[in-house]
C-alpha positions in Angstrom: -5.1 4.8 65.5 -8.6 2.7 65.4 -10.1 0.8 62.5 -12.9 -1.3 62.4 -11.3 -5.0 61.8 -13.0 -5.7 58.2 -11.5 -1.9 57.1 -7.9 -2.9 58.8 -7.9 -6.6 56.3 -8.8 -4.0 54.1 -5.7 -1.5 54.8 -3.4 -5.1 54.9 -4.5 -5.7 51.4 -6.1 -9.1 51.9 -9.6 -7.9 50.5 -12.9 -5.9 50.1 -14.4 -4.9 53.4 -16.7 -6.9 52.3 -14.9 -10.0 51.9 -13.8 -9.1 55.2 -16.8 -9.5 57.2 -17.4 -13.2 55.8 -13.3 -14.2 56.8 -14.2 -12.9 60.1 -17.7 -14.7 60.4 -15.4 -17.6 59.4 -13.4 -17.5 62.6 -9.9 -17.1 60.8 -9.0 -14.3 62.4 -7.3 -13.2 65.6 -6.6 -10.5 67.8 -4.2 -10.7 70.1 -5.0 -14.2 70.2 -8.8 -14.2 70.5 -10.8 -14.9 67.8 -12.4 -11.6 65.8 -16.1 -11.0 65.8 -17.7 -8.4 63.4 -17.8 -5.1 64.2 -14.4 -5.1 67.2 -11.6 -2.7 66.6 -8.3 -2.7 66.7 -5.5 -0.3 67.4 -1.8 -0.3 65.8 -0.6 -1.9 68.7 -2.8 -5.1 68.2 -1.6 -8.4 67.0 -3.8 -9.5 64.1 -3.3 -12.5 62.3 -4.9 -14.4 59.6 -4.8 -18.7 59.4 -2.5 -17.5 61.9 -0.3 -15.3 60.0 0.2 -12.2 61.0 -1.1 -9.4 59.0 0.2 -5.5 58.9 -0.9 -2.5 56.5 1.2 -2.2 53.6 3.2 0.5 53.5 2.5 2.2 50.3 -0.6 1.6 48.0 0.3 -0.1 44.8 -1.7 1.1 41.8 -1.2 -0.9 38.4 -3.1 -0.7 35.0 -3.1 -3.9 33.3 -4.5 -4.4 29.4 -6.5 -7.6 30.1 -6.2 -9.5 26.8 -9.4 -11.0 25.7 -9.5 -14.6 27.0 -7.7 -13.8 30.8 -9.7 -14.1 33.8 -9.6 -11.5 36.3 -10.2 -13.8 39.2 -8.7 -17.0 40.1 -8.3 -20.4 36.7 -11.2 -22.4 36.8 -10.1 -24.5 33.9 -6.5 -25.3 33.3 -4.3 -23.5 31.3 -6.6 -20.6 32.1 -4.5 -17.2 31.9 -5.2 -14.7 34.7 -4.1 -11.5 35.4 -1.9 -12.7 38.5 0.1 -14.5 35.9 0.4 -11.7 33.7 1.6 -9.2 36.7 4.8 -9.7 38.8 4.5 -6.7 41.5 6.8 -8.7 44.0 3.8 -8.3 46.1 -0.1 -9.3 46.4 -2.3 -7.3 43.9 -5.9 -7.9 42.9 -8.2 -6.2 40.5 -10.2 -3.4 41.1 -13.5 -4.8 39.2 -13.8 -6.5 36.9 -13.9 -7.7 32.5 -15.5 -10.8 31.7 -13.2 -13.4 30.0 -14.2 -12.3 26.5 -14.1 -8.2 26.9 -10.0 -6.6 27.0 -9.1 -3.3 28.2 -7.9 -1.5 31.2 -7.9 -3.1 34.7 -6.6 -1.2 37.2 -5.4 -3.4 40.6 -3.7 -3.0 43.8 -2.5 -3.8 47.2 -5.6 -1.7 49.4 -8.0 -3.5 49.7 -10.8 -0.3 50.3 -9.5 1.6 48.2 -9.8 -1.0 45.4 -13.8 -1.0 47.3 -14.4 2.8 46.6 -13.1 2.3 43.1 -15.3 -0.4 41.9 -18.3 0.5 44.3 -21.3 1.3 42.1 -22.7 3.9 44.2 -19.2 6.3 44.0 -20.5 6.5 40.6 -16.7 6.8 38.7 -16.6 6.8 35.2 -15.7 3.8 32.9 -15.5 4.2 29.0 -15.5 1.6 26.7 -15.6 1.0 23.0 -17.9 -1.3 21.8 -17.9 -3.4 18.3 -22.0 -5.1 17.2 -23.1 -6.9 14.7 -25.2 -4.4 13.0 -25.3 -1.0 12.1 -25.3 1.4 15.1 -28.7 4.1 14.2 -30.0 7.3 16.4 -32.6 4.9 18.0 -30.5 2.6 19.6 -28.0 5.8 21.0 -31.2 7.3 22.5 -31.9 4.1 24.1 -28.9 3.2 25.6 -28.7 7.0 26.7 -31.4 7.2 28.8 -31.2 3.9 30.2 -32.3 0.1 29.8 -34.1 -2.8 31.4 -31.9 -5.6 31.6 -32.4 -9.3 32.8 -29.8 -10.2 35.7 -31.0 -13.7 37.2 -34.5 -13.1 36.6 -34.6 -9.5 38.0 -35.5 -7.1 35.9 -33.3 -3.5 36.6 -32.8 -0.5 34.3 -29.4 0.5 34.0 -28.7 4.2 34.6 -28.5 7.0 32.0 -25.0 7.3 30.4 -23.1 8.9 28.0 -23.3 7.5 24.4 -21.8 8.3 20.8 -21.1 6.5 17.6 -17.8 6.4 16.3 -18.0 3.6 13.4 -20.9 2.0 11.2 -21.1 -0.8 13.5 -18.7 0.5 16.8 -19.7 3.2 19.4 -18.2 5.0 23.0 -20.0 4.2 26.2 -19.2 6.0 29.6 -20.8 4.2 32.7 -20.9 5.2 35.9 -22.0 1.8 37.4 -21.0 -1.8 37.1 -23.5 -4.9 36.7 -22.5 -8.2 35.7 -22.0 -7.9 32.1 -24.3 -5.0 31.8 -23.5 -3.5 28.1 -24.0 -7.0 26.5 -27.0 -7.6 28.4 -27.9 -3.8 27.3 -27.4 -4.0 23.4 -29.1 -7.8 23.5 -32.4 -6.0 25.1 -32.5 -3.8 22.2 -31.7 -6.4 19.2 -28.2 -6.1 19.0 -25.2 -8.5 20.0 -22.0 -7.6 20.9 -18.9 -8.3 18.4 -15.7 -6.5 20.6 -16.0 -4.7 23.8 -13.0 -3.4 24.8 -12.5 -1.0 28.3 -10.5 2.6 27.3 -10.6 4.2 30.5 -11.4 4.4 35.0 -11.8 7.5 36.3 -8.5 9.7 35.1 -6.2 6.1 34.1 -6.7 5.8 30.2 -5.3 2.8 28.6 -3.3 4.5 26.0 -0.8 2.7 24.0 -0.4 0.4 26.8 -0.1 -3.4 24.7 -2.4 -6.7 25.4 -0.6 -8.4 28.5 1.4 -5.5 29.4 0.8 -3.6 32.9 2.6 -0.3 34.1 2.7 1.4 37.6 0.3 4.4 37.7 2.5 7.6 37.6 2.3 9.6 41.4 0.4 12.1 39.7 -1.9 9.2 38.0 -2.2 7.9 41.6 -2.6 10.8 43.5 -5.3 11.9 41.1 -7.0 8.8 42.0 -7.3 8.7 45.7 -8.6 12.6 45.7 -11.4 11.4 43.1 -12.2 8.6 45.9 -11.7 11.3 49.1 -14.0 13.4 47.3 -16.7 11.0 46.4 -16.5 10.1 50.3 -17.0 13.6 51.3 -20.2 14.3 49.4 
């Protein structure tokens, strides 16, 4: 079989597509000895190697859901005694998150070993569905659920961009639901602080089908085959429309 190179790191779990194309443009990878340029294929037959290690698809996708406590960083310490979700998850093999929560946010993560799949998952434009509960520092009124509802301008790095309409209820005097279908940096903070509110607790419930349950702070499972399953026909559909 033929894959583009970047969608074969992918398939080997090293990263996004994405990611891919700049490790490639780097000139760490091989095939069959030659170094990779963007855009070659390869065949199951090739040699591929990366920092001269060879690479292979895994042989079965790995899907986890993690209950990122607040204070863990979903990608790699930056200060020490940092705690990150690699520390928190022993898989006996090379996971990453699908997404991400920013260090002060808890909730579901969901990671794995496939690289694109981990792409269509997080990928803004697939439009899956993220639900969160959300703690502020004031009382929550009709005004500010309209608002969020049917979308809000939000500063990211000067740029001005309104987020896209979503599903919103109320479910305490200061707490409410939010279901998302997309995924800027620290986009429901930004949102209630555009409209005079700050955020107390934010806390991720649930991605696509995978709901966080009873599942404890620094505790991770294996997504059930059905769980799983469920998953990748979500993704194979949003592919085919």
């Amino acid at each position: 079989m033929s894959y583009r190179l970047n969608h074969y790191l992918a398939l080997c779990g090293v990263c996004s597509r994405r990611a891919a194309d700049r490790i490639i443009e780097e000139g760490r990878v091989r095939v069959n000895g030659q170094t990779a340029s963007l855009g070659v294929k390869v065949e199951d037959s090739d040699i591929v190697t990366l920092d001269d290690r060879e690479i292979r698809p895994e042989e079965r996708d790995i899907l986890i859901a993690v209950n990122k406590p607040v204070g863990a960083v979903c990608t790699e310490a930056h200060f020490s005694g940092e705690k990150t979700l690699a520390s928190l998850v022993n898989a006996g093999t090379r996971v990453f998150s699908i997404g991400r929560l920013d260090k002060d946010s808890s909730g579901l993560i969901l990671m794995t070993n496939n690289g694109a799949l981990a792409q269509e998952i997080a990928g803004g434009s697939n439009r899956h569905e993220k639900e969160y509960v959300v703690g502020v520092n004031r009382p929550v009124t009709e005004d500010f659920l309209i608002a969020m509802r049917g979308g809000v301008d939000i500063d990211i790095d000067g740029n001005i961009r309104r987020t896209r309409p979503c599903r919103v209820k109320k479910s305490g005097l200061q707490e409410f639901h939010i279901v998302l279908t997309q995924g800027m940096n620290r986009q429901i903070r930004r949102m209630c602080r555009a409209l005079g509110y700050s955020v107390r607790s934010l806390s991720r419930i649930r991605v696509m089908n995978i709901e966080l349950g009873d599942l404890a702070p620094g505790c991770w499972r294996y997504l059930s085959e059905a769980e799983a399953e469920d998953v990748r026909k979500s993704c194979v559909a949003k592919e085919v429309k």
